[in-house]
C-alpha positions, 0 to 999 in steps of 0.5 A: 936170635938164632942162625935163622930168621923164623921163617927159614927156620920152619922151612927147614924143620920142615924138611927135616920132618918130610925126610924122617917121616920118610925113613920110617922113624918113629914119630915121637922121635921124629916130633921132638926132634923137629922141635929141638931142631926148630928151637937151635935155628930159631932161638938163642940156646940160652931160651930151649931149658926155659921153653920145655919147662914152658911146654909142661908147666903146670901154672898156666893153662897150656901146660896143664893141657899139654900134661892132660894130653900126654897122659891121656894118650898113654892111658888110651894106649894102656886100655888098648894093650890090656884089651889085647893082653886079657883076651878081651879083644877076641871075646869081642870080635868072636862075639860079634861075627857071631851074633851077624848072619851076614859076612859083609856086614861082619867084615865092615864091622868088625875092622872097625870095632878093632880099630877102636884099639889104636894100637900100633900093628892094629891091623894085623890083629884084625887081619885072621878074624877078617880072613875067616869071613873073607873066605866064605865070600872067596875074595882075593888076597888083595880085596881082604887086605884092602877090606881090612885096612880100609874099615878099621880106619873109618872109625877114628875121625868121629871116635872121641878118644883117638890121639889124632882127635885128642890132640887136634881139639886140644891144639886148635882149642875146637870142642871135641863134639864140633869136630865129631859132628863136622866129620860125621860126613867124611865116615859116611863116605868112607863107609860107602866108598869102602863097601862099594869098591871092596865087596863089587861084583861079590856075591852075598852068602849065608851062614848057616853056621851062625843060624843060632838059637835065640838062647845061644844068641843071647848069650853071645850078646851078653858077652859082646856087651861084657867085653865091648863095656871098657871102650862104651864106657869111655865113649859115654864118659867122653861125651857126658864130659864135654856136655856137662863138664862146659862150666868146669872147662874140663875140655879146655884143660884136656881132663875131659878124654884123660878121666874117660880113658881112666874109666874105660881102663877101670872098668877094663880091669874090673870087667876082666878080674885083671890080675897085677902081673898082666896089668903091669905088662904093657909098661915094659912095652915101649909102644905104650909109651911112644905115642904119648912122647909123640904128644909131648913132641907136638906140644914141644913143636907148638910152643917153640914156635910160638916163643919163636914168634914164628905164627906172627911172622907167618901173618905179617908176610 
C-alpha cells in the first residue's frame, strides 16, 4: 500500500494536475508527472518499474494500443511539421482563397483546413492568410482574432486523426465513427454560432481579383487537390480502416489512425519530392516529439489507477 488510500490519492494528483495545468507547463510533463505522483502515494514503490513496463507491454492488448497511440500521434505531428516545412501548407491556403469568391466563405474555411495540422502555434500560421481576407471586410483586430481561432477549432471534434479523437476512442474502447458521428451536431453548432457572431452586421463584398478564368481556376484546383492530398489520403484511409478493418480489431489495437497517418505522410513525401535533409528536420523539434509523450503520459496515468484499483474504489463508494 501507499501513503494514501486511492481515493485521497486521485485527489490529490488531481490537484496537482489543475495546478500545472495553470502554470502553463507542458502537457506530457504535466500527464507523466500526475502519473508518477499517483503511483508514489497510491502503490508501494516497489510496483512503479513493473506498471511502466505494464503501460507498454507489448504481449497484452493494452500495451500494444498504447505503442500504436503513441506512434501515431507522433507520426500526426511528423505530417503536420512536413506540411509546414515543404510549403505544402500555403500551397494549400493560397489555393483555396482563390478558387473562393467570397471572403467570409474563405475566412470559415480556410482556419479550419489549417487546423487540419494540429501543430502547436497552428493558429498563428493561419493568423496572416485570415488577415488579408479580414481586411477586405475591414473587421476589427479583435473579430479577426476570434474568426481565426473560433473555425480552426470547429474541425477536431469529427476529424479522425486528431490526438483528442485518438486517444479518447483508444481509452474508452468507443469506435472512432460512433465518436465522429455523435459529435457531428456539436460542429454544426459551432460552425453556426462561429459565422453568426464573427461576421454580424458585416457586410459581404466581392472580389473582383479572384474573378478568374476557368483555365486559371482549374489550375488552382489541381494544386488545392496536390497539396490537400496527404491529409485526404489519411482521412480515406482512417475510415476505410475502421469499415473494413472490424475483423482484424485493427481499432482495438490503434493500428487503424497509426497506418492512415503513415500513408498521409507517405504520400506527403511523394506529392513534395521531399528530400531527406527537410524530412529529418522536424526530429530536432521537440514539438514533434511532445505531444506523443503526452500520449504516453495519459497511458501511464490510466494504468496507475487501474493497478491502484482506484476505478473499484471509486464504484463501490
Amino acid at each position: 500500500m501507499g501513503f494514501l488510500d486511492p481515493f485521497a490519492a486521485i485527489i490529490v494528483s488531481l490537484a496537482f494536475l489543475i495546478v500545472l495545468l495553470y502554470k502553463r507547463v507542458n502537457l506530457g510533463i504535466v500527464l507523466n508527472a500526475t502519473a508518477l505522483l499517483l503511483a508514489l502515494l497510491a502503490l508501494d514503490w516497489q510496483q512503479i518499474p513493473a506498471v511502466i513496463y505494464a503501460t507498454t507491454d507489448p504481449s497484452t492488448l493494452d500495451g500494444i494500443l498504447a505503442i500504436s497511440v503513441v506512434i501515431a500521434t507522433f507520426a500526426i505531428m511528423l505530417l503536420s511539421q512536413l506540411y509546414k516545412e515543404t510549403g505544402m501548407v500555403n500551397d494549400l491556403s493560397d489555393s483555396m482563397g482563390r478558387m473562393i469568391n467570397n471572403p467570409k466563405a474563405v475566412l470559415s474555411i480556410l482556419p479550419a483546413v489549417i487546423g487540419f495540422l494540429p501543430v502547436s502555434g497552428g493558429a498563428l500560421m493561419s493568423a496572416p492568410l485570415v488577415d488579408v481576407e479580414a481586411e477586405k471586410l475591414k473587421l476589427k483586430p479583435d473579430r479577426k482574432a476570434y474568426v481565426n481561432l473560433w473555425f480552426r477549432h470547429t474541425i477536431f471534434p469529427v476529424y479522425p486523426i486528431s490526438q483528442p479523437l485518438v486517444v479518447t476512442a483508444a481509452m474508452t474502447g468507443v469506435a472512432m465513427p460512433l465518436i465522429i458521428l455523435r459529435q457531428i451536431p456539436v460542429v454544426v453548432v459551432m460552425v453556426v454560432a462561429g459565422y453568426v457572431i464573427g461576421f454580424w452586421r458585416v457586410s459581404n463584398v466581392k472580389d473582383n481579383e479572384k474573378v478568374i478564368r476557368d483555365g486559371r481556376k482549374t489550375s488552382y484546383s489541381k494544386a488545392f487537390m496536390a497539396a490537400f492530398s496527404p491529409i485526404l489520403a489519411a482521412i480515406v484511409a482512417a475510415i476505410l480502416l475502421d469499415v473494413a478493418g472490424a475483423s482484424l480489431r485493427l481499432s482495438e489495437q490503434g493500428f487503424d489512425v497509426l497506418i492512415a497517418t503513415l500513408v498521409g505522410v507517405t504520400v506527403l513525401i511523394v506529392v513534395s519530392r521531399l528530400d531527406f535533409r527537410v524530412f529529418a528536420k522536424p526530429f530536432r523539434n521537440w514539438g514533434t516529439y511532445g505531444i506523443a509523450f503526452a500520449a504516453y503520459g495519459a497511458f501511464l496515468l490510466r494504468e496507475t489507477m487501474k493497478e491502484a484499483g482506484i476505478r473499484r474504489s471509486l464504484h463501490r463508494s
